[in-house]
Every structure is written in structure tokens, then in C-alpha cells.
KEKOL-845315 format. One line per 2 residues: number of its first residue (from 1); for each residue x negated, y, z of C-alpha. Coordinates in pm, whole numbers, plus 50000, padded with zeros to 5 digits. Layout:
NUM = X Y Z ~ ...
This chain:
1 = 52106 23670 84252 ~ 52000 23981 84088
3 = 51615 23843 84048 ~ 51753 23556 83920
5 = 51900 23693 83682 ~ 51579 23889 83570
7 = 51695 24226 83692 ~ 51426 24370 83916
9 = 51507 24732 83858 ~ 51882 24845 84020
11 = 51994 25081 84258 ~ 52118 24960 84583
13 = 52497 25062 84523 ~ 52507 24768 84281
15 = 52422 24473 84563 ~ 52752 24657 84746
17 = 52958 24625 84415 ~ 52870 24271 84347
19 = 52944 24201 84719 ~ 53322 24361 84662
21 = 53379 24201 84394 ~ 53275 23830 84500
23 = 53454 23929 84843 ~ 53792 23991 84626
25 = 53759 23742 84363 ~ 53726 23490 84681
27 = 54038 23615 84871 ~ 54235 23590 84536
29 = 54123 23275 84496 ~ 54241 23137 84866
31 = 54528 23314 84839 ~ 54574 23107 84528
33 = 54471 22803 84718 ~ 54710 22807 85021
35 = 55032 22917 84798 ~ 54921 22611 84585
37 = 54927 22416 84944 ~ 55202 22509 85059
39 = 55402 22411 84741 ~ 55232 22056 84768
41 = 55349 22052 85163 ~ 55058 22028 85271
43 = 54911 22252 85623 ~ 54570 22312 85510
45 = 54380 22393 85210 ~ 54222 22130 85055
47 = 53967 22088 84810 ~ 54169 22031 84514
49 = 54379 22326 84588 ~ 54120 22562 84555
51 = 53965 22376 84221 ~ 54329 22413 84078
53 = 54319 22783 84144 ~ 53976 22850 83975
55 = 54082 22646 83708 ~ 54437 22826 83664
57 = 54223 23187 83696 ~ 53992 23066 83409
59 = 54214 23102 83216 ~ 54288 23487 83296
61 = 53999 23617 83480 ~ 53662 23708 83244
63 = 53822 23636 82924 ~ 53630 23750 82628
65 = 53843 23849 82388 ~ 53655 23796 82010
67 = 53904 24025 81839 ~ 53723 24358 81904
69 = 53524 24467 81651 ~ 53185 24437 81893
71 = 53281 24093 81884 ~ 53299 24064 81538
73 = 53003 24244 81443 ~ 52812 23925 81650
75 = 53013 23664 81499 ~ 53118 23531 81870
77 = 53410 23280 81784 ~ 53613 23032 82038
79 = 53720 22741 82026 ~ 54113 22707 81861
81 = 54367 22709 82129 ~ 54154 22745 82462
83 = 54053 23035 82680 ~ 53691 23061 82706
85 = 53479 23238 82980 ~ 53175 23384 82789
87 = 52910 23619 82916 ~ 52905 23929 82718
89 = 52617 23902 82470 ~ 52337 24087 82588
91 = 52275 24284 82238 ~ 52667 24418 82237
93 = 52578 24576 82612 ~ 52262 24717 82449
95 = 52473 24853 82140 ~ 52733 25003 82404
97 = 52482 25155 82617 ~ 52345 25304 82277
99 = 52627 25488 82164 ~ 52728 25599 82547
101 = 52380 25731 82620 ~ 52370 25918 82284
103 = 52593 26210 82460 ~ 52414 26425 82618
105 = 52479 26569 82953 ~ 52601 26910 83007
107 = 52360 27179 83082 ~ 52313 27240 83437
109 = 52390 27663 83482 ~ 52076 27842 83586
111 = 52172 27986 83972 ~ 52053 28037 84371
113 = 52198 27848 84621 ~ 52443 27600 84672
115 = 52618 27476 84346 ~ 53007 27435 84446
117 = 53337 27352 84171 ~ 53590 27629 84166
119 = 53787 27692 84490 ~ 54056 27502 84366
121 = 53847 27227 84398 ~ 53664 27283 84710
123 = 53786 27208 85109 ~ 53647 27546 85238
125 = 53985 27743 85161 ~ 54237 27740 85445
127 = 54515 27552 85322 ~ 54731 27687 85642
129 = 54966 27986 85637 ~ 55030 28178 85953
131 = 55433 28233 86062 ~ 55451 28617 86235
133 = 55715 28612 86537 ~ 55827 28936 86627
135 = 55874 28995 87016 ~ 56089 29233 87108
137 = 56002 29430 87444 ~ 56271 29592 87657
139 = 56217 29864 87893 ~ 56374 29686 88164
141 = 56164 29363 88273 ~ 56499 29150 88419
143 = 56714 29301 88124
């Protein structure tokens, strides 16, 4: 899909996101589907269940919304009085990844070893208190 597309360069966590996301877009979808069913009486999706629920999710999921001023600045406009699913223009992505790339990183602190967060933030602390019982011994072992 990604070749398709004409991606070629990507790092493999992205196939695994794109395989979530279809996986829960899908279930949403059914879901959808077999509450639409079951209003219609019906006791098994059909196919006109689940084109009703795409259709119905159109209408919410992946809307573009042309108000923001990226949208403005490329003139994207819809259509009076319907929802339209648009890809994002390619050249507002660019202009985003522009402005988020412009902040650097922080400097990495010159050290040895093993670079951990604070011990506030780290597992290696015991996070266990120990309760002291005090035994008293008699002198007299059947006392």
C-alpha cells in the first residue's frame, strides 16, 4: 500500500500503525453494521448494512475541516452543505513538517555510562517499605 502510494522510505513501526488503525476502523465499522442489523430485524449482516455504516461514518470520520488557516492559505473549499473526505494536501504536510522540524532538539549532556531520567522516574528504586515486629522473648520457654 505504502509503494503504492510512492513511499519507499519508512520505518517498520508505520506498517504496524496502519495495520491498527485499518484493524479499528474495521471493527467500528461492523459494529456499526450489526447494530444497523439488528434494528432492521435482520440475523446477519448484510451488505447494505455495512455500506450504510461507511456512508453514515463519512460523514464524521476524516473530515477536513477548511476553516483552519492551513486550509485557507491553499484555498481548499467544499462543497455548500456536505461533508467532504479530502486527503490533506501534500504541500500543507510539507509546510507543517517545516515549522515542526525548525526546533531543534535538546542537547544531549556530555557523560559515561548509562544515561537514566531522575529516580523519580526510573523502576530501580524499591517502592516497598519494610514493617519491624518486635518479638518479645521470655525467660521461661512454656510461659
Amino acid at each position: 500500500m505504502l509503494s503504492e502510494m510512492g513511499v519507499s522510505h519508512y520505518e517498520p513501526e508505520v506498517v504496524d500503525g496502519l495495520l491498527e488503525f485499518a484493524y479499528k476502523y474495521m471493527h467500528s465499522v461492523l459494529e456499526d453494521s450489526k447494530l444497523y442489523s439488528k434494528h432492521a430485524n435482520k440475523s446477519e449482516i448484510d451488505v447494505s448494512d455495512v455500506k450504510l455504516a461507511l456512508q453514515l461514518r463519512a460523514g464524521t470520520d476524516f473530515l477536513f475541516n477548511s476553516t483552519s488557516n492551513y486550509c485557507n492559505s491553499f484555498n481548499i473549499r467544499e462543497p455548500a452543505g456536505q461533508d467532504v473526505v479530502q486527503p490533506v494536501p501534500r504541500e500543507m504536510m510539507m509546510e507543517i513538517a517545516k515549522k515542526k522540524n525548525a526546533v531543534p532538539l535538546p542537547q544531549v549532556k556530555p557523560g559515561v555510562g548509562l544515561r537514566l531520567p531522575t529516580d523519580r522516574y526510573c523502576l530501580t528504586q524499591p517502592n516497598y517499605k519494610m514493617k519491624l515486629v518486635k518479638i518479645q522473648l521470655s525467660s521461661s520457654p512454656f510461659a
